[in-house]
C-alpha positions in Angstrom: 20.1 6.6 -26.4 18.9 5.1 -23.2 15.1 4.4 -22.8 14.0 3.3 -19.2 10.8 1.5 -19.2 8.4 2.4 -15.7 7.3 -0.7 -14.4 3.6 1.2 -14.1 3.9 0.9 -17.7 5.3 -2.3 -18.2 2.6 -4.0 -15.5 -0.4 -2.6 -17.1 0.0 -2.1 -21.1 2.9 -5.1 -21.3 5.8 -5.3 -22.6 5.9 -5.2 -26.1 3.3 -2.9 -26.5 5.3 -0.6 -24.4 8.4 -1.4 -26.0 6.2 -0.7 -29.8 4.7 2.8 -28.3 8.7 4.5 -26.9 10.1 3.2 -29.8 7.4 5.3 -31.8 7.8 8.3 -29.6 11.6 8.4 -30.3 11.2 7.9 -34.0 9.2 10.9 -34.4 11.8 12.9 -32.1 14.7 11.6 -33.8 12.7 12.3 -37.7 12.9 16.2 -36.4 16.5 16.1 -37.0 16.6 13.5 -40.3 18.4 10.6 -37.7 17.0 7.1 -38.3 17.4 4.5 -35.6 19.8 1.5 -37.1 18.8 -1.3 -34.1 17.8 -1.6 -31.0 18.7 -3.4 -28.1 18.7 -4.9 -24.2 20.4 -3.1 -21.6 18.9 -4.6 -18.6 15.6 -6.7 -18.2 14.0 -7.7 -15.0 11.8 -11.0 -14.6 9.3 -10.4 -11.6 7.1 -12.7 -9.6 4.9 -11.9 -6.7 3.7 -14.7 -4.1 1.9 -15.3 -1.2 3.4 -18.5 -0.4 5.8 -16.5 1.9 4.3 -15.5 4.7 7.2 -16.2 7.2 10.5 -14.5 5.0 12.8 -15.6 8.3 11.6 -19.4 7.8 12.5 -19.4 4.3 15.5 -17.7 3.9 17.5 -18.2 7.5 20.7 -19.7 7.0 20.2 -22.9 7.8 17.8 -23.2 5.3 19.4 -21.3 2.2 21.9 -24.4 3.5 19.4 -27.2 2.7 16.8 -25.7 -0.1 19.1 -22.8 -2.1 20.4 -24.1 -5.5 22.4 -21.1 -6.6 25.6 -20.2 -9.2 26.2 -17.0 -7.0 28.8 -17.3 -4.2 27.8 -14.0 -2.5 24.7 -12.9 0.0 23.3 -10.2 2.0 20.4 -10.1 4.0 18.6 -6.9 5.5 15.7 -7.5 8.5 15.3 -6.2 12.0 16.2 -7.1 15.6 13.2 -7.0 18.2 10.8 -9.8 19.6 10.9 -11.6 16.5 14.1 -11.9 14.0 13.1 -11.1 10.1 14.6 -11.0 6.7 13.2 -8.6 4.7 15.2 -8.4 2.0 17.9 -11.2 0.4 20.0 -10.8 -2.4 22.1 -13.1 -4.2 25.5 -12.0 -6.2 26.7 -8.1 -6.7 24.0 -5.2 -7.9 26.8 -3.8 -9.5 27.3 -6.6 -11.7 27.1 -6.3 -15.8 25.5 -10.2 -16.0 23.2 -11.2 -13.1 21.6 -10.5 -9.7 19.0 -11.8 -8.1 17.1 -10.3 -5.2 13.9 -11.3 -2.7 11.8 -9.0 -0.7 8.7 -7.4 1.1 6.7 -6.0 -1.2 4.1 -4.5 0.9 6.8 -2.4 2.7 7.9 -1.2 -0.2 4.6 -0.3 -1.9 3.7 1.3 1.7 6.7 2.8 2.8 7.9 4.2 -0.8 4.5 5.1 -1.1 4.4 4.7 -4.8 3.2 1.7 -7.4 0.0 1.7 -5.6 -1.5 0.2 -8.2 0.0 -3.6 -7.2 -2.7 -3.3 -4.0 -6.1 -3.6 -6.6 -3.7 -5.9 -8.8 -2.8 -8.1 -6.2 -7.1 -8.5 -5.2 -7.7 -9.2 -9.1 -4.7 -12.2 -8.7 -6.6 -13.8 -5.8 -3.1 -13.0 -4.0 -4.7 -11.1 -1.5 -8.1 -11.0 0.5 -10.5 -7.9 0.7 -9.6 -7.9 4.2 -5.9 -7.5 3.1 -6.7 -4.9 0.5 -8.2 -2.3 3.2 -5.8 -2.8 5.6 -3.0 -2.2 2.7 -4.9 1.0 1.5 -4.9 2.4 4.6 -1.4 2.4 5.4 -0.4 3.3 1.9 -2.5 6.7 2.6 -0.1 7.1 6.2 3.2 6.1 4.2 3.6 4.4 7.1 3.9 0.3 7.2 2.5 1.1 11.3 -0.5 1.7 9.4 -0.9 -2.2 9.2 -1.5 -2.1 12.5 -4.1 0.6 12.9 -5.8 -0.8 9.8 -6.3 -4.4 11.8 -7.8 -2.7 14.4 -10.1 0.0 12.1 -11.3 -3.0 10.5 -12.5 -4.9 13.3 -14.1 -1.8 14.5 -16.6 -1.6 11.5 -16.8 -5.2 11.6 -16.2 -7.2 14.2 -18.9 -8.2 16.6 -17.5 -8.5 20.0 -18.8 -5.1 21.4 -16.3 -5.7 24.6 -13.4 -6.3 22.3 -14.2 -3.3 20.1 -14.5 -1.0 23.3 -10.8 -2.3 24.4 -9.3 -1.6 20.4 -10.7 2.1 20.5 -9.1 2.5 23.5 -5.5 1.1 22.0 -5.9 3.2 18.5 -6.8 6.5 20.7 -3.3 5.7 22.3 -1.6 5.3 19.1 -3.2 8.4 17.7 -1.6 10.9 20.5 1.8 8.5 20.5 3.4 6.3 17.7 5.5 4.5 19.6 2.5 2.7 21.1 2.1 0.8 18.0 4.7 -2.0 19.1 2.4 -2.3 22.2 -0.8 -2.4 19.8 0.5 -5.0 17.5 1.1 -7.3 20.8 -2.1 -7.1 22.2 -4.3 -7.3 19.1 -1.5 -10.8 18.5 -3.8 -13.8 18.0 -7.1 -11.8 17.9 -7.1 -9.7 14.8 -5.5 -11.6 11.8 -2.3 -10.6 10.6 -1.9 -9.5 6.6 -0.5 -11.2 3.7 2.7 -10.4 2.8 3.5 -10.5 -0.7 7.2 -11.3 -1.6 8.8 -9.7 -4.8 11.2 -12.9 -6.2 13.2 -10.5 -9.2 16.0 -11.2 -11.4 17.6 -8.4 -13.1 19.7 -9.5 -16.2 22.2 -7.6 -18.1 23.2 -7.2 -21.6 26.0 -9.2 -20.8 24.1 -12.5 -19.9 21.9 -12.3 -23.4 25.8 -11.7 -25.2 26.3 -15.1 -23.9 24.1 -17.0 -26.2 23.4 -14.5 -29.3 23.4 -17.6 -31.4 20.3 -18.6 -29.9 18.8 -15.5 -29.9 19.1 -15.3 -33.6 17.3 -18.5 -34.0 14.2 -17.4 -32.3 11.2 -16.5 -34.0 9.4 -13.7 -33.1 6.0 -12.0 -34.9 4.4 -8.6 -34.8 1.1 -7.8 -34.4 -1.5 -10.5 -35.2 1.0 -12.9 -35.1 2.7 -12.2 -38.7 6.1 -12.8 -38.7 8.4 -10.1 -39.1 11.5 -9.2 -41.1 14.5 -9.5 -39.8 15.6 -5.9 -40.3 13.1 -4.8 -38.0 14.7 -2.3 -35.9 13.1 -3.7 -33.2 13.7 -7.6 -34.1 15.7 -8.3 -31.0 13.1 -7.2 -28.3 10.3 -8.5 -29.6 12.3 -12.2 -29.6 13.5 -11.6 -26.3 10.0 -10.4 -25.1 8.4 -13.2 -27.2 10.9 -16.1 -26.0 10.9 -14.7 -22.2 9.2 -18.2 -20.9 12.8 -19.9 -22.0 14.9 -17.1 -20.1 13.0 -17.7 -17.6 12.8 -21.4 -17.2 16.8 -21.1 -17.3 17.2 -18.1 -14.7 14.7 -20.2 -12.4 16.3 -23.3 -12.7 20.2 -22.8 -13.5 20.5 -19.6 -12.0 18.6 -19.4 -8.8 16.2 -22.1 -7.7 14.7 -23.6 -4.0 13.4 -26.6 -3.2 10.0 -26.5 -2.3 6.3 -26.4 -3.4 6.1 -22.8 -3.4 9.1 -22.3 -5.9 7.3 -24.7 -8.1 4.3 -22.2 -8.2 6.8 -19.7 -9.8 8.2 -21.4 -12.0 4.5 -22.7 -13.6 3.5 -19.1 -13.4 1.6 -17.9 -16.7 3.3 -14.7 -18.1 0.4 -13.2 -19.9 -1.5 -10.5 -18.2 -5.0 -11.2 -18.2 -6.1 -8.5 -15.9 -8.4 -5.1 -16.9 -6.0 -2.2 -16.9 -7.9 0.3 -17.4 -9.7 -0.6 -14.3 -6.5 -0.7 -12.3 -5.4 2.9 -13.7 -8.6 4.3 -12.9 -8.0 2.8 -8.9 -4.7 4.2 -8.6 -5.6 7.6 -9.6 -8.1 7.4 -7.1 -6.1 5.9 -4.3 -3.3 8.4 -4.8 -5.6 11.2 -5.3 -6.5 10.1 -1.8 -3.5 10.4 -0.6 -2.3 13.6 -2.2 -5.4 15.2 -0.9 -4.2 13.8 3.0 -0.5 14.9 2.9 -2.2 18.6 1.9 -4.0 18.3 5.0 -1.0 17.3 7.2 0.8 20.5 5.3 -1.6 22.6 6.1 -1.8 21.7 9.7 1.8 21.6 10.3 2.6 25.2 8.9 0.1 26.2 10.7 2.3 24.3 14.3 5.0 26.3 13.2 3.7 29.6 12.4 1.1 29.9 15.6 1.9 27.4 18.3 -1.2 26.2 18.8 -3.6 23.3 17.3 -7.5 25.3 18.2 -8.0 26.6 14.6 -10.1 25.0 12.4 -9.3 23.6 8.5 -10.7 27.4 7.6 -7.9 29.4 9.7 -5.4 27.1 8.6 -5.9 27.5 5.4 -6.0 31.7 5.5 -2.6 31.1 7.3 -1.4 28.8 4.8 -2.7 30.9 2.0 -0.9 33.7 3.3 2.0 32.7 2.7 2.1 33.3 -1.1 2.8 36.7 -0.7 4.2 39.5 -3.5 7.9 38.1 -2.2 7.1 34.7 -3.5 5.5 35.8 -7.3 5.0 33.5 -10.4 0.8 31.8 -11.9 -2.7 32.9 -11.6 -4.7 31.7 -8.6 -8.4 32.3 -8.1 -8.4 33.0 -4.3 -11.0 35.8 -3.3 -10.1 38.6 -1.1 -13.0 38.1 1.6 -13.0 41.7 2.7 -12.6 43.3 -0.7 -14.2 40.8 -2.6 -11.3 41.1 -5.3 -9.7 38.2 -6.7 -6.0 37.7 -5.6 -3.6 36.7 -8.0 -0.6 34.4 -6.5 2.6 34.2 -8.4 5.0 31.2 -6.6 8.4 30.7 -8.6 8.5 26.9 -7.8 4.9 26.4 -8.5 5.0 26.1 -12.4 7.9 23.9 -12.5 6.5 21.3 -10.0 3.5 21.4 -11.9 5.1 20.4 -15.2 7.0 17.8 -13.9 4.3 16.3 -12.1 2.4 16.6 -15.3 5.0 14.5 -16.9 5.0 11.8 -14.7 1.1 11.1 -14.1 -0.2 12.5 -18.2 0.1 8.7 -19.1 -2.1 7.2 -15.9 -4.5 10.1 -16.1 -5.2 10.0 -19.8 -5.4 6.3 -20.1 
């Protein structure tokens, strides 16, 4: 049986907490049918580090200087950026993702929080971690609402405009957001002329290694010498089914000083910074929960706006109806063709409460129900 870890999970309750709690859940599903769990074991672990010592990916990571600063045992590469005014690597890999032993991979993490639109959570955890400024942390909220990493842009300019104090220079940003509003692909033009006067965000790298049962196979012996403890620190017995996690979770710093210095390391003061990193999260959990529920309920609640207004695009041609007629005309769309749950929608001429019946409705909703009970219970 394959268990996959969410990194939601793993970020915010740890590892071998986590690792404790599934392990419980599948003994009680397994006990249903008298099976027992014999041992337990890796199948692929991933080492993450976020920075902000990258700021210019191209600088770091161009080929002349992999040349002179990468120290690697892979002997392949790719790279992923984009061609315009200015070059940029956005995403570098080292050896093949397909392998059973290593790979090791470096990337934008804001465009991936933004554009995926999901893990939220990192924005408030990144503000707690001193990675990022409050500055950074609206301008990352914002765009995380759009999906849309453009949204960096208009959130530069939104911010000056409840804070900045040139009233000239605030006139002249209105003017360039109202452009953007009507036509997206005035953003290029917006990020140039706001170059210089409105700071730029951090950009927070993701440096990951992703290890494979394989790599642990190849020193076992080690592995078996390890101590590890349970909770208070008691040692535990060796025919604990979950004795070799909690050594590899326990024993993590000496994977990782080996990965960061055998397997992939740079020269340089920032890659000194991740490999004296602490690995104990120190950070209130519960607080960042309770922030992502509400930044995604934020968002959820926006993209049911957009749906809303775009069905009613489609169905009437026209944009002079207000939220109220746009909703009717969404509304009226769950017709007797569609039937399936109970709404409570009134009937404003009757007065008689409608019943809606949608066949995909019950299923989305226990999925969804699936993913979020952990977040929204904690």
């Amino acid at each position: 049986i394959q268990v996959h870890l969410r990194s939601v999970a793993l970020w915010l309750d740890g590892s071998q907490a986590l690792v404790k709690s599934s392990y419980e859940h599948l003994e009680r599903f397994l006990a249903v049918f008298k099976v027992t769990a014999k041992r337990t074991q890796e199948n692929r672990i991933d080492y993450a580090f976020h920075t902000n010592s990258i700021q210019n990916p191209y600088k770091y990571f161009e080929h002349r200087s992999l040349k002179k600063n990468l120290n690697s045992s892979f002997k392949i590469y790719h790279m992923v950026g984009e061609i315009g005014e200015d070059m940029t690597i956005d995403y570098l890999s080292l050896g093949m993702r397909t392998s059973n032993c290593l790979f090791f991979r470096a990337y934008n993490k804001t465009r991936e929080v933004i554009e995926k639109n999901y893990k939220g959570f990192f924005i408030d955890y990144w503000y707690q971690a001193k990675l990022i400024n409050s500055f950074d942390k609206y301008c990352f909220e914002h765009a995380y609402k759009k999906g849309s990493y453009n949204g960096l842009i208009e959130a530069r300019c939104l911010w000056y405009l409840e804070h900045g104090t040139n009233p000239e220079l605030k006139k002249n940003i209105a003017h360039l957001v109202g452009m953007c509003v009507h036509d997206s692909d005035n953003y290029k033009y917006l990020e140039q002329q706001i170059k210089g006067v409105i700071p730029e965000v951090t950009v927070i790298m993701n440096i990951e290694y992703q290890t494979m049962r394989k790599f642990y196979a190849s020193f076992d012996d080690s592995i078996k010498e390890w101590e590890f403890f349970g909770e208070n620190g008691v040692k535990m017995d060796e025919l604990h089914p979950l004795r070799r996690l909690y050594t590899l979770i326990q024993n993590r710093r000496a994977v990782i000083d080996y990965l960061t210095t055998h397997t992939v390391s740079f020269n340089g003061a920032w890659w000194q910074r991740v490999q004296s990193c602490k690995i104990d999260n120190q950070f209130d959990s519960s607080f960042v929960r309770k922030y992502m529920t509400n930044l995604d309920r934020d968002k959820v609640h926006k993209n049911f706006l957009k749906c809303v207004a775009t069905l009613s695009i489609y169905d009437k041609k026209c944009n002079d109806d207000d939220l109220n007629d746009d909703f009717a005309n969404a509304v009226s769309y769950l017709n007797d063709n569609d039937m399936c749950g109970k709404g409570v929608f009134i009937d404003t001429e009757t007065g008689e409460q409608i019943n809606f019946r949608d066949k995909h409705y019950d299923n989305i909703k226990h999925k969804k129900n699936k993913i979020l009970k952990s977040i929204i219970d904690n």
